[in-house]
N, C-alpha and C positions, 0 to 999 in steps of 0.2 A: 880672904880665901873662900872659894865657893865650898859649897858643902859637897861631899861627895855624894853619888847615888847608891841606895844601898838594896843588895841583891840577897834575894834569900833564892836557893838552889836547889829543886827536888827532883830524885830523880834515884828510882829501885836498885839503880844499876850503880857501883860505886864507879869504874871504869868511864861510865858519861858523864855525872858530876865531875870527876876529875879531869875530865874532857873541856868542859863547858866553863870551868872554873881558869884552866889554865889560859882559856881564850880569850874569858871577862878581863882575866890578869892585864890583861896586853890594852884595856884602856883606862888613861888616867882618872875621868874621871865616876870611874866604876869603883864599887868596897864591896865586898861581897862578907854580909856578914853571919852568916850560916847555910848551913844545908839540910836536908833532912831525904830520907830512904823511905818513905811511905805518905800516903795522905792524909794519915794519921797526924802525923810527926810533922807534915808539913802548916797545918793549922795551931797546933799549939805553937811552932818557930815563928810563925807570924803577928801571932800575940804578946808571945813575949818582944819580940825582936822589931816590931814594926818598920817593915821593907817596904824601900817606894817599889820596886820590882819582884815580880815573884815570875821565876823560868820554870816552869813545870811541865815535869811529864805528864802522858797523856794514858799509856799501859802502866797504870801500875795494879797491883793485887789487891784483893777486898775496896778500896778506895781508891779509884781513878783518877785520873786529873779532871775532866767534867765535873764530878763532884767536889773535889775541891774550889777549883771552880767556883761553885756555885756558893758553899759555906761562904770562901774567901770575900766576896761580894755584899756578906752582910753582916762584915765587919767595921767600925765606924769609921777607920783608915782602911779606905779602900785601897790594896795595890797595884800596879798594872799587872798584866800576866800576859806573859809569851809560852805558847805551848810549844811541846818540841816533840816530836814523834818520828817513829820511821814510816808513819804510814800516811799518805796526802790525803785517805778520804775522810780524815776527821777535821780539815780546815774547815768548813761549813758549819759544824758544830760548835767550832772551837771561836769562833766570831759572832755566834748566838752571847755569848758571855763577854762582850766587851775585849776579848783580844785584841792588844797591843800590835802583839804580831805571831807568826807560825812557822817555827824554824823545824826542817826535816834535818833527819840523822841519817848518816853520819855531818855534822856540822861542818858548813862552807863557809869560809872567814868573810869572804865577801858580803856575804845573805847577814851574816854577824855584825857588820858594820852597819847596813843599812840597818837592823834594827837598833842598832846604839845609837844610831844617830836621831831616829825619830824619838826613841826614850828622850834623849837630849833637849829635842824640840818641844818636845809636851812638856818638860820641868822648867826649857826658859821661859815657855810663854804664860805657863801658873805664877813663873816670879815676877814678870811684867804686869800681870793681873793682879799680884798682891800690892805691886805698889801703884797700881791703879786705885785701891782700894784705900789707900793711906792717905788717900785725897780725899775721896769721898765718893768717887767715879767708879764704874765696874768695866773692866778693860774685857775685853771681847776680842777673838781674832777674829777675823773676818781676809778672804780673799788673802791672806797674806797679809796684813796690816793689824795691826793693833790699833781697835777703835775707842774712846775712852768716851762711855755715855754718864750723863747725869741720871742717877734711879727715879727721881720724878718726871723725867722727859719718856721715861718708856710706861706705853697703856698694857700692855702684856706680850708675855714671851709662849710660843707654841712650839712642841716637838712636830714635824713632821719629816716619814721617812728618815732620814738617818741626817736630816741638819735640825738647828734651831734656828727659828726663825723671831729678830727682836723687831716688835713693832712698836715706833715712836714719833716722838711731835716731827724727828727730822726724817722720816723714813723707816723702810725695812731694813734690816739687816741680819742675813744667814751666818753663822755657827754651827761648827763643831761641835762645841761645849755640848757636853748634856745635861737636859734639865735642871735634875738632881744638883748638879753643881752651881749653877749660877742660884738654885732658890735658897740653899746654905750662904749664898751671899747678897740676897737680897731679902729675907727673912726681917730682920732690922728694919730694913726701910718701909714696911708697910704691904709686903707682896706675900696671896696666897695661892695654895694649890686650889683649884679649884676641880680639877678632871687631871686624870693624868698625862696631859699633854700639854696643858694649860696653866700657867703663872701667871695670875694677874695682879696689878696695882690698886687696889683697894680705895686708893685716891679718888678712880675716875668713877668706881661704880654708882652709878644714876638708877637701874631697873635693874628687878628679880620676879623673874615670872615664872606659875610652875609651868610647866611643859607636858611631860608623860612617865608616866613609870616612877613617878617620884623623882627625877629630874627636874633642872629649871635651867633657864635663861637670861641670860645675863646683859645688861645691855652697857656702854661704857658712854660718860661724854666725850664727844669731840670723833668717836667711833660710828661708822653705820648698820656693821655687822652686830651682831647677838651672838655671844658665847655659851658653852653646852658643860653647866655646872651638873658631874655627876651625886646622885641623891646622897652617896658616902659622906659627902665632904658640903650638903648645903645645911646640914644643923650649924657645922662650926663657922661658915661662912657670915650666918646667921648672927651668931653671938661676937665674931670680931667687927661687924657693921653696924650693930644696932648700942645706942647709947643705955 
C-alpha cells in the first residue's frame, strides 16, 4: 500500500481550513494531519508533525505566510508549500520560495485537482529516484523520462535559471531537480559544492588556479571549460583534494 501524503493546513481563518480540509478529504491519496491558526503554530505543527505538504495562508497576523515560508525552508525536511490567498498579487512573491503551487480563495475544485495532481507527480518521481538510488544510479527526470546515470560518468552538475543542467561522458541533460537535492545524493559519491550553482565530481578535478577576489578556477579532465570556485568554499575544496 502506498504511503499517503500528508498535509499540514494553515490558515487564521477556521471557516477556510475547514474549507480546504473538506476538499483535501475528497482525495484518496491525501491525510491531512494537522492544522494550525497562525505562523506561529504553523512552524512548531511542522516539526513536530513532519508534512510532505504544507497549504498556507498568505494574510495572516504578526506572522505571514512569506515568513513562514521562509522558516519552513530551513527545516531539514523541507515541505512543499502551496499558498492560498484571496489576493493574485502575491503569486510572484509566493514562487520566490519554491512554491509548489497558488491557489486563490474562495477555492475552485478544478485549480484543486491540478494541484494534487502535480503534488502527486513530484512524490512519484522522488520514489522512482529512490530506487534509482538502490542501485547505485541517480534517477533524474528529464523531458518526461526518467534518466538513470552512473555518479562517475557525470563531470558536474550547474543551476542555471530555473533548470539544472547534468553534464556527462554521455551528454547534457536539463532537470528540474534542484541542486540542493541531487548534492544530498551525490554527497557519498565524491561531489562538492564548489559555487552555489556548481556540483562538481572531485574525480575529474586536474587544475586550481587563483583568479580574483580570492576566487579560483577550476579546470576538469576530459572538460575544456574552466569552472568559477567561489573563495567561501576553496579552503575546503582544498582539504577534500589534497592527500
Amino acid at each position: 500500500m502506498e504511503q499517503p501524503i500528508k498535509i499540514l493546513v494553515v490558515d487564521d481563518e477556521p471557516y477556510s481550513r475547514d474549507e480546504l480540509k473538506h476538499l483535501l478529504g475528497l482525495f484518496p491519496a491525501i491525510q491531512i494531519v494537522g492544522e494550525a491558526e497562525s505562523g506561529e503554530a504553523a512552524i512548531m505543527k511542522a516539526l513536530q508533525l513532519q508534512p510532505d505538504v504544507v497549504f498556507l495562508d498568505v494574510e495572516m497576523p504578526k506572522m505571514d505566510g512569506m515568513k513562514v515560508a521562509k522558516a519552513l525552508m530551513e527545516l531539514k525536511k523541507t515541505p512543499l508549500i502551496v499558498f492560498a490567498t484571496a489576493y493574485p498579487q502575491f503569486a510572484l512573491e509566493a514562487f520566490r520560495y519554491n512554491a509548489t503551487d497558488y491557489l486563490l480563495k474562495p477555492y475552485d475544485e478544478e485549480q484543486l485537482q491540478v494541484t494534487i495532481e502535480r503534488i502527486e507527480k513530484h512524490f512519484s518521481s522522488q520514489k522512482e529516484q529512490n530506487r534509482g538510488n538502490a542501485t547505485g544510479k541517480l534517477a533524474v527526470e528529464c523531458d518526461g523520462e526518467i534518466m538513470y546515470l552512473e555518479p562517475k560518468d557525470i563531470f558536474y552538475i550547474v543551476r542555471e535559471d530555473k533548470l539544472t543542467k547534468l553534464v556527462t561522458k554521455m551528454g547534457e541533460y536539463d532537470t528540474k531537480t534542484m541542486l540542493k537535492e541531487l548534492e544530498s545524493k551525490l554527497v557519498t559519491f565524491g561531489f562538492f559544492r564548489i559555487h552555489k550553482s556548481f556540483l562538481v565530481n572531485l574525480q575529474y578535478v586536474s587544475r586550481l588556479s587563483p583568479w580574483f577576489s580570492g576566487a579560483y578556477k577550476l579546470e576538469l579532465e576530459g572538460r575544456a571549460e574552466a569552472l568559477s570556485v567561489s573563495r567561501n568554499y576553496v579552503k575546503e575544496l582544498r582539504r577534500k583534494l589534497e592527500i
